[in-house]
VOBANU-352351 format. One record per residue: x, y, z of N, C-alpha, C, O in turn; residue in one letter. Coordinates in pm, whole numbers, padded with zeros to 5 digits, always signed. Example, Ala and Ser with C-alpha at 12.3 -4.5 7.8 and 13.67 -1.06 7.14 Angstrom:
BEGIN
+01319-00569+00780+01230-00450+00780+01320-00330+00780+01424-00332+00846A+01285-00225+00708+01367-00106+00714+01290+00003+00787+01341+00114+00804S
This chain:
BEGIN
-01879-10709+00799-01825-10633+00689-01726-10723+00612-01633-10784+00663X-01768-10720+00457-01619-10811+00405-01476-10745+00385-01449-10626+00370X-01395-10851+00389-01283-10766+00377-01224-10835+00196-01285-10925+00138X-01109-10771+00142-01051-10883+00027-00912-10829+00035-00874-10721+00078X-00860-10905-00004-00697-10922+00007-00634-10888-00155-00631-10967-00250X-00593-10773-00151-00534-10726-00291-00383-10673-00261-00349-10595-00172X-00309-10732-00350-00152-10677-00339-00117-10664-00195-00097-10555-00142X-00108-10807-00118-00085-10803-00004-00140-10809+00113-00114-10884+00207X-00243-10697+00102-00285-10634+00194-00436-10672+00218-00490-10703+00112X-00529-10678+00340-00692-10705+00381-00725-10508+00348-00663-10410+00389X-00817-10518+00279-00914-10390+00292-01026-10381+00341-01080-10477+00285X-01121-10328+00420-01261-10342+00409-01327-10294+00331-01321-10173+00307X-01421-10391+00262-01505-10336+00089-01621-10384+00156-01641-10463+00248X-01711-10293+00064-01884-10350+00042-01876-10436-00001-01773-10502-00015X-02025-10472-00050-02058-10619-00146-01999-10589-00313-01966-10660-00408X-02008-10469-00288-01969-10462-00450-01796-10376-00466-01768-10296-00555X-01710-10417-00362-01580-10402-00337-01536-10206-00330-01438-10148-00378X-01587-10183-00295-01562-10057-00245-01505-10014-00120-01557-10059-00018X-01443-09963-00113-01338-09955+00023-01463-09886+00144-01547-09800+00117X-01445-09942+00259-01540-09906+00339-01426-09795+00478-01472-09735+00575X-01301-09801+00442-01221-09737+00519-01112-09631+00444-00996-09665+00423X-01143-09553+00422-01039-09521+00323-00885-09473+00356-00810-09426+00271X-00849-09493+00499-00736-09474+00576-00650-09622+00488-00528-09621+00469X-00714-09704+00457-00680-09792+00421-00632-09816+00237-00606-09920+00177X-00638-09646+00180-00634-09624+00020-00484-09607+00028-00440-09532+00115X-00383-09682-00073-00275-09605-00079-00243-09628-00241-00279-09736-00288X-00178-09530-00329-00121-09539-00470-00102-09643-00520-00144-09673-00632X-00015-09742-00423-00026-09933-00480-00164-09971-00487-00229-10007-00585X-00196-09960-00371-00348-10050-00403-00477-09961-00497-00592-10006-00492X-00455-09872-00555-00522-09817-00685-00459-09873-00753-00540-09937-00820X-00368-09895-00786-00276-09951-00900-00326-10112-00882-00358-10175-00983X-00329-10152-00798-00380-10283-00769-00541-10283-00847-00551-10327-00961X-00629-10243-00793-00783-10207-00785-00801-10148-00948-00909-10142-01007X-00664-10105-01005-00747-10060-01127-00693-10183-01242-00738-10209-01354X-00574-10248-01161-00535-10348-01248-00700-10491-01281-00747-10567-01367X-00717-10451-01164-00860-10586-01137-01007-10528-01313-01081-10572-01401X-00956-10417-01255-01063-10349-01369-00972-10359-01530-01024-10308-01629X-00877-10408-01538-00794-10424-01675-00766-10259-01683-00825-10200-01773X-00697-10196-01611-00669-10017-01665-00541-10013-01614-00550-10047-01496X-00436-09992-01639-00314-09958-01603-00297-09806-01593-00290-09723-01684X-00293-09787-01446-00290-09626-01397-00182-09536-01500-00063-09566-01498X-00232-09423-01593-00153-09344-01656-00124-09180-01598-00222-09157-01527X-00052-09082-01596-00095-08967-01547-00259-08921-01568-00341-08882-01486X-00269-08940-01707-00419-08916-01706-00498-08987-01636-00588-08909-01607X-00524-09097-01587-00633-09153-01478-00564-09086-01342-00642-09095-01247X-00448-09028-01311-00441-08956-01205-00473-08868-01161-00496-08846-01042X-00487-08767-01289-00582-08610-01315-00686-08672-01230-00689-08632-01114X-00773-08765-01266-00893-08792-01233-00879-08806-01076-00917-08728-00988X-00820-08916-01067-00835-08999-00938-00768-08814-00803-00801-08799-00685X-00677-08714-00887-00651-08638-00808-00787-08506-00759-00802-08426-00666X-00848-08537-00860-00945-08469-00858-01061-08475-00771-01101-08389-00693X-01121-08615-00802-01226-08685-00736-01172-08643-00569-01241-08579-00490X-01029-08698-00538-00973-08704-00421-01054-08563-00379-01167-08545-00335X-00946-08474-00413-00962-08315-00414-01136-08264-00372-01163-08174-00291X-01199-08314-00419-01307-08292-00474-01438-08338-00333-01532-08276-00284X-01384-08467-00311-01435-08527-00213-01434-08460-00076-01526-08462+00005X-01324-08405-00065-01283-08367+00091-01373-08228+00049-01454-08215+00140X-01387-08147-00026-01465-08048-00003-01611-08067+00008-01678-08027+00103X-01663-08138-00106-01806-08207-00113-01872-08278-00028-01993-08264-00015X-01804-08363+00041-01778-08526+00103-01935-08616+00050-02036-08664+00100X-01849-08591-00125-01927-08653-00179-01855-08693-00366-01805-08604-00435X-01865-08816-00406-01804-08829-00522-01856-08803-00622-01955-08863-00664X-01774-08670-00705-01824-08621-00812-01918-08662-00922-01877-08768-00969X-01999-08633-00966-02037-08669-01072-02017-08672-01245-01927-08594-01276X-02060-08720-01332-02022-08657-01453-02015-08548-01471-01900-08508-01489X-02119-08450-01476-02164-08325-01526-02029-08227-01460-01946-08160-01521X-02048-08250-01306-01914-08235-01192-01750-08222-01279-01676-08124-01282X-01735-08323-01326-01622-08354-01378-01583-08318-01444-01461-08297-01446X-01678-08286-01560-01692-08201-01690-01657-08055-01621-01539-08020-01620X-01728-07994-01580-01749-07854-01595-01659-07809-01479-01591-07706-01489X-01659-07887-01369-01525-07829-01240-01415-07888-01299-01346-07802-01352X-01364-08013-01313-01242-08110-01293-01197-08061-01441-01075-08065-01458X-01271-08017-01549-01248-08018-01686-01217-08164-01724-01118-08169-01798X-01247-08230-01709-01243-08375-01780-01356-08410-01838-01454-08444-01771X-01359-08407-02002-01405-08465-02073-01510-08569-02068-01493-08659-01987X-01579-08570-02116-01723-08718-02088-01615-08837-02155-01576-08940-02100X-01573-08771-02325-01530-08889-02393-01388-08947-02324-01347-09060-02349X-01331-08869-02247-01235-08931-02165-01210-08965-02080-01096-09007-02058X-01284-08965-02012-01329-09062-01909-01386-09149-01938-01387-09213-01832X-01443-09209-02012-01532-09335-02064-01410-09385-02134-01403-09508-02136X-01314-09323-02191-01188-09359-02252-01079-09453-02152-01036-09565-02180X-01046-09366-02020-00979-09428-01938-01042-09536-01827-00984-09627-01767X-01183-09492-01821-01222-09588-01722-01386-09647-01805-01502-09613-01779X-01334-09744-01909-01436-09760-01963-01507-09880-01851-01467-09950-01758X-01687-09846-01951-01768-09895-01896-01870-09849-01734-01918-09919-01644X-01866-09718-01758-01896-09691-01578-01760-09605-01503-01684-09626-01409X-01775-09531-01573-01652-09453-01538-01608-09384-01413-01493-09385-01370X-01712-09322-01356-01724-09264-01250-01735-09354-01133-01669-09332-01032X-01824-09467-01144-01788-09562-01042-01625-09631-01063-01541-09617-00973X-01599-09691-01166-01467-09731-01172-01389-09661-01098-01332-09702-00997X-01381-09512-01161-01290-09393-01072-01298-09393-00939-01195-09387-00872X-01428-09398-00882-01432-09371-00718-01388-09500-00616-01368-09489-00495X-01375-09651-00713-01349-09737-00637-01203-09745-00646-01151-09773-00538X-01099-09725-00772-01019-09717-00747-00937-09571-00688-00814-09562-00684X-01007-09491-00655-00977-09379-00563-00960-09413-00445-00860-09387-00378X-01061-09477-00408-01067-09557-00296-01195-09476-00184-01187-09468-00061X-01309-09423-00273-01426-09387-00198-01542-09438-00252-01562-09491-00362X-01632-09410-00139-01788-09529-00164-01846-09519-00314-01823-09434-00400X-01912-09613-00317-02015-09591-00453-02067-09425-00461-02117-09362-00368X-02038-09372-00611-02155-09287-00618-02299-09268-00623-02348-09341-00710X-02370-09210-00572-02472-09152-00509-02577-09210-00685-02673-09286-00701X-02493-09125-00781-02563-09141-00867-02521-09246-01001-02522-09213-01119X-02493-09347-00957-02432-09494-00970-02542-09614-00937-02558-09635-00817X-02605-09679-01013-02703-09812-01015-02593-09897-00972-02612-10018-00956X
């Protein structure tokens, strides 16, 4: 399993840096993980990231768009706003849970 060393600390990530432990997620190292992605954590990417969280433990599974929209009330255009380019994956890695399901 690889590990990478961000703000200090070893995590275990996939190949494509996704936390493979999530005992191992804490508020710095999102702040870390979203800095890598150029996003500086605002309350609004917290809505999200509190959500997904939220969201996960009931599902034990990371939301999707449609999900996000219609449960989380978050916007398509704002989320592509805060976590441009792949939003939902962006979100779930710096949440600090696996790739989504419905994520290439």
């Amino acid at each position: 399993m690889p590990t990478k060393e961000i703000a200090g600390t070893t995590i275990d990530v996939t190949e494509e840096g996704f936390l493979t432990d999530r005992s191992q997620w804490s508020r710095d190292l999102a702040g870390a993980l979203a800095t890598e992605e150029g996003i500086e954590l605002t309350d609004e990417h917290w809505k999200v990231i509190d959500f997904i969280t939220a969201d996960f433990q009931e599902k034990q599974a990371v939301p999707g768009m449609r999900r996000m929209n219609k449960v989380g009330g978050i916007p398509t255009k704002d989320l592509y706003r805060l976590f441009p380019n792949g939003p939902i994956k962006k979100a779930a890695r710096i949440s600090g849970f696996p790739k989504p399901a419905s994520c290439v």
